[in-house]
N, C-alpha and C positions, 0 to 999 in steps of 0.2 A: 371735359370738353370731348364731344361724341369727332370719331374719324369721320374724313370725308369720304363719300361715298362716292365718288367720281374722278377722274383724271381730266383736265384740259392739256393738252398737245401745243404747243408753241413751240418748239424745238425740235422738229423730226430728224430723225438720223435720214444723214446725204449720203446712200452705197456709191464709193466710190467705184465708177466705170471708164471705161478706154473706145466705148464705141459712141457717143455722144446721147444719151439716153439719160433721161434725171431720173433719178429715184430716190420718193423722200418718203419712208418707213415712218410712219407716224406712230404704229404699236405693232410689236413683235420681239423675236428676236435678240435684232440688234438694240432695238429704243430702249425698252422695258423688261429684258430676259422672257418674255411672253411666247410659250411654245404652242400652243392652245389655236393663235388666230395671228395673222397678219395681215394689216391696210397699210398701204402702201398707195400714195399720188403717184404717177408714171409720166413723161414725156419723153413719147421715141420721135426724135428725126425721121423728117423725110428721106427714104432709102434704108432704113434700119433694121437690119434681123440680127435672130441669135439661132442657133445651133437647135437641132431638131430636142426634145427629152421628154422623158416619160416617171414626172414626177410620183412622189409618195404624196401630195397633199393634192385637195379639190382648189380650184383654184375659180375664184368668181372675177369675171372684168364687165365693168362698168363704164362705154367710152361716153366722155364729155365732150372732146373736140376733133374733129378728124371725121377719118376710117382707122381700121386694126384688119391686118389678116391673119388669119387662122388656119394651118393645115394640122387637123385632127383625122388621125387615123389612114392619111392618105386623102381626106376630104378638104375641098377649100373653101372657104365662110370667109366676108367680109363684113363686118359690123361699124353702122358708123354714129354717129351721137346720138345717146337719149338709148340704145339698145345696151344689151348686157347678155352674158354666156356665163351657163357652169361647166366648167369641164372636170371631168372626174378623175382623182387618182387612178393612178395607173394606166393612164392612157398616154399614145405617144402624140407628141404635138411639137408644131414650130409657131414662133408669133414673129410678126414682120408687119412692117409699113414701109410698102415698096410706093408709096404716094406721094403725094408734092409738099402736102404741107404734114406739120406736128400733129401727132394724135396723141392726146391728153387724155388717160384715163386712170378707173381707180382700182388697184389689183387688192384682193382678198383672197387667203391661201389658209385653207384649216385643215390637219394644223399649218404653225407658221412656216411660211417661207424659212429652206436653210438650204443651203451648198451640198450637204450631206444626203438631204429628200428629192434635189431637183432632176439629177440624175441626167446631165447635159451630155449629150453623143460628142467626140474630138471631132 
């Protein structure tokens, strides 16, 4: 019996968070030990940021529902469905949704997302 040559996802790892933000890791890391790539679904709350950093990996976002803000480099960029941004390792960046409603998007990190790469400012 030949292996299968593909993964279907039904079970994504839920990171658990404290600031009201879903993240559901479909492959990566955490899901699959997958250091290579991670996709990850997003849903940040209206009012939501996190802390400026200046990761090791490229990081692609693709918003579905909303806006997304972006301050890269000092620059601010708001993206809102149907657009997508690469942001490049090693650049300093914040993301936030200081807007009314949820913005639903889909984050890709190569390699994957890790606590170790992200490299978040106190």
């Amino acid at each position: 019996m030949s292996q299968k040559k593909y993964t279907i996802q039904n079970n994504p790892f839920i990171v658990p968070t404290t600031d009201g933000k879903i993240i559901k890791e479909h492959f990566g890391n955490a899901t699959d030990g997958n250091s290579e790539i991670s996709i990850a679904h997003m849903k940040a709350p209206a009012g939501w940021s996190e802390p400026f950093q200046t990761p090791e990996f490229d990081e692609f976002t693709f918003i579905i529902k909303g806006k997304k803000q972006f301050i890269i480099e000092g620059e601010q960029i708001v993206l809102e469905a149907g657009q997508s941004i690469k942001i490049e390792r090693n650049t300093r960046v914040q993301y936030s949704n200081p807007f009314t409603e949820v913005c639903e998007y889909i984050a890709i990190c190569k390699p994957a997302f890790s606590l170790d790469l992200v490299n978040r400012e106190d």
